[in-house]
Every structure is written in C-alpha cells, then in structure tokens.
C-alpha positions as CSV (number, residue, x, y, z in Angstrom):
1,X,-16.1,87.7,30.5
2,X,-18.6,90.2,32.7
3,X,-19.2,93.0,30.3
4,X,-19.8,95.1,33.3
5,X,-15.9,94.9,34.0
6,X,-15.4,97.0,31.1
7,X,-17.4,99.9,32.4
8,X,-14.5,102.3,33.2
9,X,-12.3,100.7,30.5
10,X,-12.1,102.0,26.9
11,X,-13.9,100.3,24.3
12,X,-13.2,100.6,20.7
13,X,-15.6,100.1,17.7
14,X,-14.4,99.2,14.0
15,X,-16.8,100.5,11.8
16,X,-18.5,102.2,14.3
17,X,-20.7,104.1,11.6
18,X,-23.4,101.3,10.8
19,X,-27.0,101.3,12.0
20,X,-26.5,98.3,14.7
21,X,-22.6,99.3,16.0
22,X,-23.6,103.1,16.5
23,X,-26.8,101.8,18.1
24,X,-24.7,99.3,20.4
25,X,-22.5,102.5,21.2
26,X,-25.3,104.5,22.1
27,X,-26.5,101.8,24.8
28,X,-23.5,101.0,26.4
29,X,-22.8,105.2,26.6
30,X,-26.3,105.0,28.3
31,X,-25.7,102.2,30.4
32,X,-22.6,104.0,32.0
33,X,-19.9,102.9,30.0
34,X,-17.0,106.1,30.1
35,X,-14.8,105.4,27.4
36,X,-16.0,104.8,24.0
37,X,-14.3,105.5,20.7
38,X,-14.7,103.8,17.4
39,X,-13.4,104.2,14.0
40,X,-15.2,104.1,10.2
41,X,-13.8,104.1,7.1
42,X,-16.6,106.9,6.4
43,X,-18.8,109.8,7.6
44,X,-22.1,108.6,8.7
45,X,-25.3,109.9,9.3
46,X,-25.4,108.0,12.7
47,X,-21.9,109.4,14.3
48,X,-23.3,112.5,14.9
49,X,-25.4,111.7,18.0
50,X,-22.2,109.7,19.3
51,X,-19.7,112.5,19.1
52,X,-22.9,114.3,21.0
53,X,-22.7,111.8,23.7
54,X,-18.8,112.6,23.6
55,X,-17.4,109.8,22.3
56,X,-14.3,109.8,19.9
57,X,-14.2,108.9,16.3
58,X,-11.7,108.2,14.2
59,X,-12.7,108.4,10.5
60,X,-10.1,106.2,8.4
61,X,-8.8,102.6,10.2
62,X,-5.3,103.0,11.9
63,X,-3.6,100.6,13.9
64,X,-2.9,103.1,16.2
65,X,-6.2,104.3,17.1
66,X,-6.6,100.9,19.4
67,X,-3.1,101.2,21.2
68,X,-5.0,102.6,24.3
69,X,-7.8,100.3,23.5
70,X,-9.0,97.7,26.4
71,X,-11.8,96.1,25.1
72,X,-12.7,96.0,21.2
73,X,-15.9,95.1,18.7
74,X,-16.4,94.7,15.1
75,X,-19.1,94.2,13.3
76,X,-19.1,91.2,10.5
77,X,-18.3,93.6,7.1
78,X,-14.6,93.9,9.0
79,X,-12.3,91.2,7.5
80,X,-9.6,90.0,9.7
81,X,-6.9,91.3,7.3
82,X,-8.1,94.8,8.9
83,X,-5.4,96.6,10.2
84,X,-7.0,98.0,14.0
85,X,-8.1,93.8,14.4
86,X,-5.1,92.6,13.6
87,X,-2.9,95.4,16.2
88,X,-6.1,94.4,19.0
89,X,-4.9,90.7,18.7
90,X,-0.9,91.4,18.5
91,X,-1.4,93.3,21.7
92,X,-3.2,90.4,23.4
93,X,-6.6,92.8,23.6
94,X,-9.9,91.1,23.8
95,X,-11.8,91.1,21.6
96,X,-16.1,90.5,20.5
97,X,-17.9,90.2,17.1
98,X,-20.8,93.0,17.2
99,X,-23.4,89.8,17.9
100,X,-21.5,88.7,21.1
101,X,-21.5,92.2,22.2
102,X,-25.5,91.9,21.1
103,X,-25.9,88.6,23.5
104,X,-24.1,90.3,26.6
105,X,-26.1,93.3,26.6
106,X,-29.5,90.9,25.8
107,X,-28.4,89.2,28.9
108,X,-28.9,92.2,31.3
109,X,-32.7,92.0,30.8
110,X,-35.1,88.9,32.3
111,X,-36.8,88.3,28.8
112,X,-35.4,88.8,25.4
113,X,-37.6,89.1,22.5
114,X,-35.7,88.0,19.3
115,X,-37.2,88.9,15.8
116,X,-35.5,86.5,13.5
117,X,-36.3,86.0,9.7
118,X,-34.8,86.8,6.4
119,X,-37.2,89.3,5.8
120,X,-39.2,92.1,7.5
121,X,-37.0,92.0,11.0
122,X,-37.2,95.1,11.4
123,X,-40.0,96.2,10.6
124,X,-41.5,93.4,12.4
125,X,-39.1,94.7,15.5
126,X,-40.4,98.2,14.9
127,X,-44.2,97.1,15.3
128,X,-43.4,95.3,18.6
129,X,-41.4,98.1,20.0
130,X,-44.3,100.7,19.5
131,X,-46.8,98.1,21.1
132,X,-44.3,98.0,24.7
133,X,-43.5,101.6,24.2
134,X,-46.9,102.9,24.1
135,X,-48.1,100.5,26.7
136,X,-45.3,101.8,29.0
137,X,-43.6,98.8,29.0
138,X,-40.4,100.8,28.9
139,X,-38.2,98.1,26.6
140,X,-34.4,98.6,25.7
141,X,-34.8,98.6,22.2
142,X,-32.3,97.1,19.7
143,X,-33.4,97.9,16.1
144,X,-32.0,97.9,12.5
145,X,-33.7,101.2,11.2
146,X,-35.2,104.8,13.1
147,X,-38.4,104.2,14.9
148,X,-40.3,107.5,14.6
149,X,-41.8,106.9,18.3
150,X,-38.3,107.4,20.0
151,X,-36.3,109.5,17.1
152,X,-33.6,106.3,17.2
153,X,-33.0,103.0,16.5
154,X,-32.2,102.1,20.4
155,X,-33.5,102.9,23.3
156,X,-32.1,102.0,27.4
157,X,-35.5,101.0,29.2
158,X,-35.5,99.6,32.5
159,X,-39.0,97.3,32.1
160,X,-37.3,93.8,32.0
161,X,-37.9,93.1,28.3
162,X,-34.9,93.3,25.3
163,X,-36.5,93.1,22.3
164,X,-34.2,93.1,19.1
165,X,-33.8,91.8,15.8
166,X,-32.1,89.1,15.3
167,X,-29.9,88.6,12.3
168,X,-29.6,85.1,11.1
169,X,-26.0,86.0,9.2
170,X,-22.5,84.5,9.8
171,X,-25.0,83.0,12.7
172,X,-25.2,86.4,14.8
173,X,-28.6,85.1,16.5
174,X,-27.1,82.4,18.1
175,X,-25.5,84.8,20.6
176,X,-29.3,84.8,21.7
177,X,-31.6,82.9,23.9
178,X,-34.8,84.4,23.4
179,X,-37.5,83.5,26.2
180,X,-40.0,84.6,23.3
181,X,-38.4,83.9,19.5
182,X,-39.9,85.3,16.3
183,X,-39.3,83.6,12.6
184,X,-41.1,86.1,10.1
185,X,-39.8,83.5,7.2
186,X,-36.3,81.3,5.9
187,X,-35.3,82.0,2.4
188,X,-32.0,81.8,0.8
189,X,-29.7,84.4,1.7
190,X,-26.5,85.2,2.5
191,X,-25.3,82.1,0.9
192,X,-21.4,83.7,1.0
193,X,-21.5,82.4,4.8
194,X,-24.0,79.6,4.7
195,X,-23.3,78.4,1.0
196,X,-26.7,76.1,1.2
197,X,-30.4,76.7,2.0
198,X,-30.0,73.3,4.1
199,X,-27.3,75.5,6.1
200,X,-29.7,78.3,6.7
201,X,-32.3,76.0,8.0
202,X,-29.9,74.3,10.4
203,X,-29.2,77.9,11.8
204,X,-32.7,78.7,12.3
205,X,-33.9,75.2,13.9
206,X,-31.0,75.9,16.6
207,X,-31.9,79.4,17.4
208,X,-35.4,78.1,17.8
209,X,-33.8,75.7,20.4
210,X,-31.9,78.5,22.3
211,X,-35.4,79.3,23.8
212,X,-35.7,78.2,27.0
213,X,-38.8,75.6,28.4
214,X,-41.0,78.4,29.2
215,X,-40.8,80.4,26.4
216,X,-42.5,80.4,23.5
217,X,-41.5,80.5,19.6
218,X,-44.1,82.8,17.1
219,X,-43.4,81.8,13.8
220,X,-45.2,82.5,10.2
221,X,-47.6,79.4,8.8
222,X,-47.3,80.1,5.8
223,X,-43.8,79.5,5.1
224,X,-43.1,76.3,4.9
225,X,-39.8,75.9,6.2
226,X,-40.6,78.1,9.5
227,X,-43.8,75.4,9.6
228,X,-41.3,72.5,9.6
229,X,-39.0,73.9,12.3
230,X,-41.8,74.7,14.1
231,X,-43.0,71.5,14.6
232,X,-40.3,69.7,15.6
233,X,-38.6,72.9,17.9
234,X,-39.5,70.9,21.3
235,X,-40.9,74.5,22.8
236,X,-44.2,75.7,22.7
237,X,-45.0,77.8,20.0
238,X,-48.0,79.4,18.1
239,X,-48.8,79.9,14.4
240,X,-49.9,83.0,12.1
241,X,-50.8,83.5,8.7
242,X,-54.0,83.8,6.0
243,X,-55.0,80.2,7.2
244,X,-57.5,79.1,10.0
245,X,-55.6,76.3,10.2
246,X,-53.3,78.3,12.1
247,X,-53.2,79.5,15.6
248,X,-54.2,83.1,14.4
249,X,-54.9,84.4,11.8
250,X,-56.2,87.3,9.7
251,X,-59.5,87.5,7.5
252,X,-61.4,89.8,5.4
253,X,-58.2,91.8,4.4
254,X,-59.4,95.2,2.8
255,X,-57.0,98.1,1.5
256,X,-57.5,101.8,2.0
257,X,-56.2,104.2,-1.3
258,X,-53.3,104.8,-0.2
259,X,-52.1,100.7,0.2
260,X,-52.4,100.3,4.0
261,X,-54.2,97.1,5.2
262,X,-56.8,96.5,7.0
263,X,-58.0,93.3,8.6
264,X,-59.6,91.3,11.2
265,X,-58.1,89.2,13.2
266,X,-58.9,85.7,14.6
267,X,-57.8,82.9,17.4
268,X,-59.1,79.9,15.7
269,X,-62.4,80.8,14.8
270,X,-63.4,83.6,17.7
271,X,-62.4,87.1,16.4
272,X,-60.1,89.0,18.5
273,X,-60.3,92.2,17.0
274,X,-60.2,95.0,13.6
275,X,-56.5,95.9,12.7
276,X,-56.0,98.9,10.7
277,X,-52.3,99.1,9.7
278,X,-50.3,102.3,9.5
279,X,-48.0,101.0,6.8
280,X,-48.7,99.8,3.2
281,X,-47.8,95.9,2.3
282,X,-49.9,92.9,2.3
283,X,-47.0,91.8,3.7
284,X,-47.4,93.2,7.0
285,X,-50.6,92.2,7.2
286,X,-48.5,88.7,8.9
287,X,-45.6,91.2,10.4
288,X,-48.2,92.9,12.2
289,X,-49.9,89.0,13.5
290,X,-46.4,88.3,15.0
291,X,-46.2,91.5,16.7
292,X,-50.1,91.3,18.1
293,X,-49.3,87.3,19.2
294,X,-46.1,88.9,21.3
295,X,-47.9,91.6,23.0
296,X,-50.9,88.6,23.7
297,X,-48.0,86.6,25.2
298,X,-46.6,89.5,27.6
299,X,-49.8,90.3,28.8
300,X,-50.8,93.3,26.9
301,X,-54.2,94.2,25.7
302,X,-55.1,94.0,22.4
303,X,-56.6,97.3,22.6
304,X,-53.2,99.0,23.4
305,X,-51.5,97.0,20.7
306,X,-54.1,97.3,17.9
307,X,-53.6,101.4,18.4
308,X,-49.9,101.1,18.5
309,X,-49.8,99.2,15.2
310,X,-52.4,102.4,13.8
311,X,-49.8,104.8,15.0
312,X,-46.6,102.7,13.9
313,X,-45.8,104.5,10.3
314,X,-42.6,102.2,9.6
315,X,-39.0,102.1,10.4
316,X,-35.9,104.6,9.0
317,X,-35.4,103.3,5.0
318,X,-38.6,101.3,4.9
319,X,-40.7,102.2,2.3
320,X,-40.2,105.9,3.6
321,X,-41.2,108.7,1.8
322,X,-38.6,111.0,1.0
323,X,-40.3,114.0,-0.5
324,X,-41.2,115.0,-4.2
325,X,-40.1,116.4,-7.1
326,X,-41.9,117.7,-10.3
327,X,-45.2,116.4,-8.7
328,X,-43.7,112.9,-8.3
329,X,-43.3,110.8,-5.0
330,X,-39.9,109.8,-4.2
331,X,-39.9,107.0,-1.7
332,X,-36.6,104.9,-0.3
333,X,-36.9,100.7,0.9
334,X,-33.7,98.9,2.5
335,X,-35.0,95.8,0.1
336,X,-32.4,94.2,-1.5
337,X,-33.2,90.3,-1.8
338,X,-35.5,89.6,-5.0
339,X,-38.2,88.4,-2.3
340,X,-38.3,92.2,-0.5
341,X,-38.1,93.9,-4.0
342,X,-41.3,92.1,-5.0
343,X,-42.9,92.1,-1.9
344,X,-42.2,96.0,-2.3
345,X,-43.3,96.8,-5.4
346,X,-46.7,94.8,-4.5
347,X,-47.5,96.8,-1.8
348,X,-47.3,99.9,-4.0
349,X,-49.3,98.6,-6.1
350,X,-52.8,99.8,-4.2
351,X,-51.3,103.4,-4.3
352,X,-52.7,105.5,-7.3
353,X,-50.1,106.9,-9.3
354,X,-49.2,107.5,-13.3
355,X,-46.2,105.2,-13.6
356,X,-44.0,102.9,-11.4
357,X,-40.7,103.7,-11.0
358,X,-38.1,101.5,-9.3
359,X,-34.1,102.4,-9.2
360,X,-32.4,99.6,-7.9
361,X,-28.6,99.1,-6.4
362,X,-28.0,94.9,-6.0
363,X,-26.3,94.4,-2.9
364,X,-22.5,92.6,-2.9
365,X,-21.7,90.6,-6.2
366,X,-21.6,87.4,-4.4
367,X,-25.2,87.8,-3.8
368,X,-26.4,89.3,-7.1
369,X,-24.3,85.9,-8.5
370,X,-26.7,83.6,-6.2
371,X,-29.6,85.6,-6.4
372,X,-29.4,86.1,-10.2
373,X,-32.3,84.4,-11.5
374,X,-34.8,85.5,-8.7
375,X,-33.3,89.6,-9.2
376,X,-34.2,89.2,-13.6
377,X,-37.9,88.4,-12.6
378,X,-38.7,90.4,-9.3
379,X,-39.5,93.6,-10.8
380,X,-42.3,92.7,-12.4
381,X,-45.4,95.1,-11.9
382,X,-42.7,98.2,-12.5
383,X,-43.5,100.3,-15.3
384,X,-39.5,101.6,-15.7
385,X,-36.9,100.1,-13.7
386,X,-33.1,101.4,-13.8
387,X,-30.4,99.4,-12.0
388,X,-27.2,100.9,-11.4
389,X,-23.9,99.3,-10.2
390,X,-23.4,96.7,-7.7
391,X,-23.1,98.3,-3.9
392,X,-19.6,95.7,-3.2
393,X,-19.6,96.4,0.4
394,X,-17.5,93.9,2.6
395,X,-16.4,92.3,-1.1
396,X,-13.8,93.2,-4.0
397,X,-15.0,93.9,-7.3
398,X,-16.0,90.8,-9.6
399,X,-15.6,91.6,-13.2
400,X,-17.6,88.4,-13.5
401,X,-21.2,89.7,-12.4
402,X,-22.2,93.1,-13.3
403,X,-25.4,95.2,-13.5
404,X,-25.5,95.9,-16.8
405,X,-26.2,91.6,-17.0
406,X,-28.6,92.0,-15.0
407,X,-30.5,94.8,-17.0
408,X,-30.1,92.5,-19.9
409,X,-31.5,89.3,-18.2
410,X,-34.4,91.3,-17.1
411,X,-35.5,92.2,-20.7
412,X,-34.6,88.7,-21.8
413,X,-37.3,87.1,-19.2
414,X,-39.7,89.8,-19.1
415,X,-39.3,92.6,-21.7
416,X,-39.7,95.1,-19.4
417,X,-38.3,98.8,-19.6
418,X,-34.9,98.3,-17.8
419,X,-32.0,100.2,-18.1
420,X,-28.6,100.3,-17.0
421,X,-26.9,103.7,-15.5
422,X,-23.9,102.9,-14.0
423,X,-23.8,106.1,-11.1
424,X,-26.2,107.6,-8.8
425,X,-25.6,111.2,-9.9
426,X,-26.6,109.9,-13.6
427,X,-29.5,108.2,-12.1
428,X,-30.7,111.1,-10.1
429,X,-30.0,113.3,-13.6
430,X,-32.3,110.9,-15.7
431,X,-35.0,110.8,-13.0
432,X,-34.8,114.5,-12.8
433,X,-35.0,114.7,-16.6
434,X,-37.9,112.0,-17.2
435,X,-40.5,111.9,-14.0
436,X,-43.8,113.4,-14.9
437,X,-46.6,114.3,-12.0
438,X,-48.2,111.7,-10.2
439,X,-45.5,109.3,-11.0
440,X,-44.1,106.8,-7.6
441,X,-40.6,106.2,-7.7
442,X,-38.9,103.7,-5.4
443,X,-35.2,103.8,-4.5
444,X,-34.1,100.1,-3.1
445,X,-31.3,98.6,-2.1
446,X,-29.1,98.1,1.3
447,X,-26.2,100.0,0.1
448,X,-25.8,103.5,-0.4
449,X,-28.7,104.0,-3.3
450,X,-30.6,105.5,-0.1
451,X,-28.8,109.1,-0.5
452,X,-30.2,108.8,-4.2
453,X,-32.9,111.5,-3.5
454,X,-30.1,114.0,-1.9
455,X,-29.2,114.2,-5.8
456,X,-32.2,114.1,-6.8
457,X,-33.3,117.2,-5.0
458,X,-30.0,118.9,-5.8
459,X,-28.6,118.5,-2.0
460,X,-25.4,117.1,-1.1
461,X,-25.4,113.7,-1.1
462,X,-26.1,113.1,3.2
463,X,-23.3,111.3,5.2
C-alpha cells in the first residue's frame, strides 16, 4: 500500500491516547492527512492537542465508531478480541499495527535514524533530536516522551533525516531500515512476546541487518551482547563506552552537586572534546556518546552537538522534577525494568538530600513474574521504598503474582524498609504524612504511578 493514498480518506486510531499513537496522529494531521479520528478507552493528557488539530475522538471502543472508517491502526496493547478490530476486519477495512504505520512514515525521509535498545531510547532519541534541532537540521521527530526544545514528542521537519526510537517489542523495529542504527543495550525484556533472551537477541541482530551497505550501526561496548552483534552485523559500525578499546570513548568522568556528568571525550586516543551533560545518570554519560558519534556521522560539529547535549534537560517522565512538597523533591522516571530502577536510583545518588525515597508501580504481572528476582534486589541504595499494585495494562489480573510478594522478597534479600500500599491515593497520603525537608522522592513506573504527585499535591489526578 502507498500511505499517501489515504490522504483524503479517514483514518481511525484504537487507543489513540498513548504517547507514540497520538504522536503518529499529530504527524500525519501535519503531513495533510484530512480525516483523522481515533478512539481510547481513557482521557489522556495527549488528546487534547489532537481535538486542537480537529480531529475526533471517541472515548470508550465501539464497533461503530469505525463503520465510516477507511484506513485503521492499533497500537500493540489492543488484543484482537477488541471489538473496533474485529468490525475493521468483518468489513474488509485495511488495516496496520502502529509499527507499520511507524515504517511508512520513516520511509518518506532519505535517512532514518533508529534508536534501538532496551533501555534509555528515548532519552538517547531526545539527545539526538536536540543536537539536529539546534543545528537546524530541521528532523521529523518520532519520540516516546516530551522534548522540552519543541513542547512535543513529534515534530514534521522537512531536512531529510527521521530519527525515532525504535522499540524492539512484538518486533516493532523491524518495520525499520535505518541508514544509521543505534543499540543503547539488549537485556531481557518483554519476555511475554519473545519468551527467551536468545529470541531477543535474534530480533536485534536482524534489525542490525535492515541497515543498508552504506550505513552505519553505533552500538554500546560495553554490553556484551550489543558487542557480539556488532561484530558479526556485516555493516560498518563504531563502538562507545568507558573503554579505549572502543571506537570512542569517555574519560575522566567528574559529577557536579547536583548528579550531572561531566566528561571528556576520546576517538582512540586523540581527545575530541569536554562534555558537560544537562541531565543526571552515569548512565548517560554512554547515551550522550551515541548521540555525539551520530551527529559526527551526519556531519555536524562537535561544537554544535556538545552545546545541544548542555541544553538537553531530559525527555517528558524521565527523571523529571515534578515540584515539592513540605521541603521535599518530588521527581517522576518512566523506569520500570529492575535495570532502569537501578540505573535510576544511582544517578540520584550524587544529589544531596536527607533520605531516598522510591514509590514504585511494577509494570504488567507477566513481567513482574519474569522479572521477579532482578525487581527484589534493584532498589538497593533507597533509604524507604513503597511498592503499590501491579499497573496490568494490556493483561488480566493474575492472583498468582502480587506486589505485596514482591515487598516481602525485597526484605527477605536485602532487609530494606519496603512496604506495601496497595493505591496511589494511600501512597500519596503516607508520603504526605511522612516526608521531612530535604528528602528526594522518586515515583517509577510505566503505568499510571506518573499522576502520583497530582495527589500528592492535592490536585486532581491529570488525565
């Protein structure tokens, strides 16, 4: 199919409410698509700026809300027992997964730029898109969070490039052929879909071969299975990390009070440049290399690119600071796997503050059942951690895993102060009740834990 057939036809969205349909939405309005409607099963803070652009919503799934429909996407949490998928097929409609929809619209620009990984996509995705932004590249932009820079997760640009993230699940970045791929890391995740870490690593070694001869694959040293891939991808492809036995890499990594990094930064063994980060994380002290090797590779200075990464201050639900209450800092990260809740709760750890807080949601009980052992031993480093029930998402409720077994595996392994409060309202009440001045409290999860500080600060919970 042309997707530019569909321009005066109506295209219809299930579960057009997420971060990556709404932004989808928002491009093809932009691009000159007429008729777009979509439906949620919720309010959502990101349907506002789509009923702005006039398109139609439907909260609630209906069958009938697609009978006029001529063209319709759903994203990967819609089951195909859903009732607007099912009436799209009995009327012969066609129909894309969000990812294809992601790979047509990729298509329209000379060079893609995926950011794959199973963690720190997008704010690896955010760093690159400030570095083309500010050096007037003008990118279309295809992220999973807000970037400050353009008040949005998307943007329509008309310089040639596409850069996006590029999610690895139910094998959405194979949709892709990046002429320049990123692999941040490979860890075990979303084993629902890939039910082996041998699966995973399949998944990544053929997105790695989606990239055409002249391209180039970036892709993190130290990780050992991005490494492996990496050497036997067939494309050319460079290296980052802590090590000079990569292609780059950083040295001399220093920390400023309030956790951001600072480093310099090195092509074998000639310095390139100083890199002061705006964000806090070791972490990102390798994000930030793959984002200064892709600007190197598209031919823009590093001057230009080492500002843009001191201007970057993160991505929407990335370690973002939320306000404060009683003297204490409330901050929200989108961190769900155990790797991203320790990686978080490290780069904290430079910031002064009285006590640690973390108030965790797990994320689907299939993964809090696979990712059991790793969640009972990530927090450590937390002076009080409180975990409240699982965010079930796309799944039905499992009697079999529960939070409450988590909170008791965590003291079992570590004897830390955890606690189990089933609600965020209770959460928020107990926060309110027990956070003294100068404490840091970190909300984390994928779910809906991120509206956590509307109770806190006696708000309505946001939409």
């Amino acid at each position: 199919m042309r997707l530019t057939d569909y321009k005066d036809k109506v295209i219809h969205f299930i579960a057009i409410g997420g971060c990556s349909m709404s932004g989808l939405a928002v491009l093809l309005g932009k691009m000159g698509f007429k008729y777009i409607q979509g439906s949620d099963s919720a309010q959502t803070k990101y349907l506002a700026p789509l009923r702005e652009m006039g398109m139609k919503i439907f909260i609630g799934h209906d069958a009938a809300q697609v009978e006029n429909a001529e063209l319709v996407v759903y994203s990967a949490a819609i089951g195909e027992n859903n009732c607007e998928l099912k009436r799209a097929r009995e009327l012969g409609v066609p129909v894309l997964r969000r990812d294809e929809l992601l790979g047509f619209i990729s298509e329209l620009s000379p060079n893609c730029i995926g950011v794959a990984g199973t963690h720190g996509k997008t704010t690896t995705t955010g760093m690159i898109a400030q570095i083309f932004e500010e050096a007037g590249r003008d990118p279309v932009i295809h992220m999973g969070g807000t970037l400050p820079l353009i008040g949005s997760s998307v943007k329509l640009g008309h310089g040639g490039e596409f850069i996006t993230e590029a999610c690895e699940y139910v094998d959405s970045f194979l949709t892709l052929h990046p002429s320049c791929a990123i692999v941040l890391n490979i860890d075990a995740d979303h084993l629902d879909y890939f039910k082996s870490m041998e699966n995973i690593i399949k998944s990544f070694a053929q997105y790695m071969s989606q990239v055409p001869a002249q391209g180039i694959v970036i892709g993190c040293g130290e990780d050992a299975n991005t490494l492996k891939l990496l050497r036997e991808c067939g494309r050319r492809y460079a290296t980052y990390g802590l090590s000079p036995e990569n292609t780059y890499h950083a040295e001399n990594i220093t920390f400023s009070p309030e956790g951001k990094p600072a480093y310099e930064f090195f092509k074998g063994r000639e310095k390139l440049c100083e890199v002061k980060l705006g964000i806090v994380g070791k972490v990102n002290v390798l994000n930030s290399q793959a984002a200064l090797i892709c600007a190197i590779e598209h031919g823009i200075s590093l001057d230009a690119a080492v500002k843009a990464l001191a201007d970057f201050k993160g991505a929407g639900r990335r370690f973002e600071l939320r306000g404060e209450f009683n003297g204490a800092r409330i901050y929200h990260d989108y961190g769900h796997h155990p790797a991203e809740v320790a990686a978080t709760i490290a780069a904290s750890m430079p910031i002064e503050k009285k006590r640690l807080w973390v108030v965790y949601q797990p994320a689907l009980f299939s993964r809090t059942r696979a990712q059991f052992d790793r969640l009972a031993q990530c927090f450590k480093g937390a002076d009080k951690v409180i975990i409240i029930d699982i965010y079930g998402s796309r799944e039905p409720f499992d009697p079999g895993i529960t939070s409450k077994m988590l909170v008791d595996e965590v003291v079992k392994r570590t004897g830390q102060d955890c606690i189990y409060i089933p609600g965020m309202p209770e959460a928020a009440q107990y926060l309110k009740e027990h956070l003294l001045p100068g404490d840091l409290c970190l909300t984390m999860g994928s779910g809906t834990v991120d509206k956590l500080d509307g109770f806190i600060f006696n708000e309505e919970s946001p939409a």
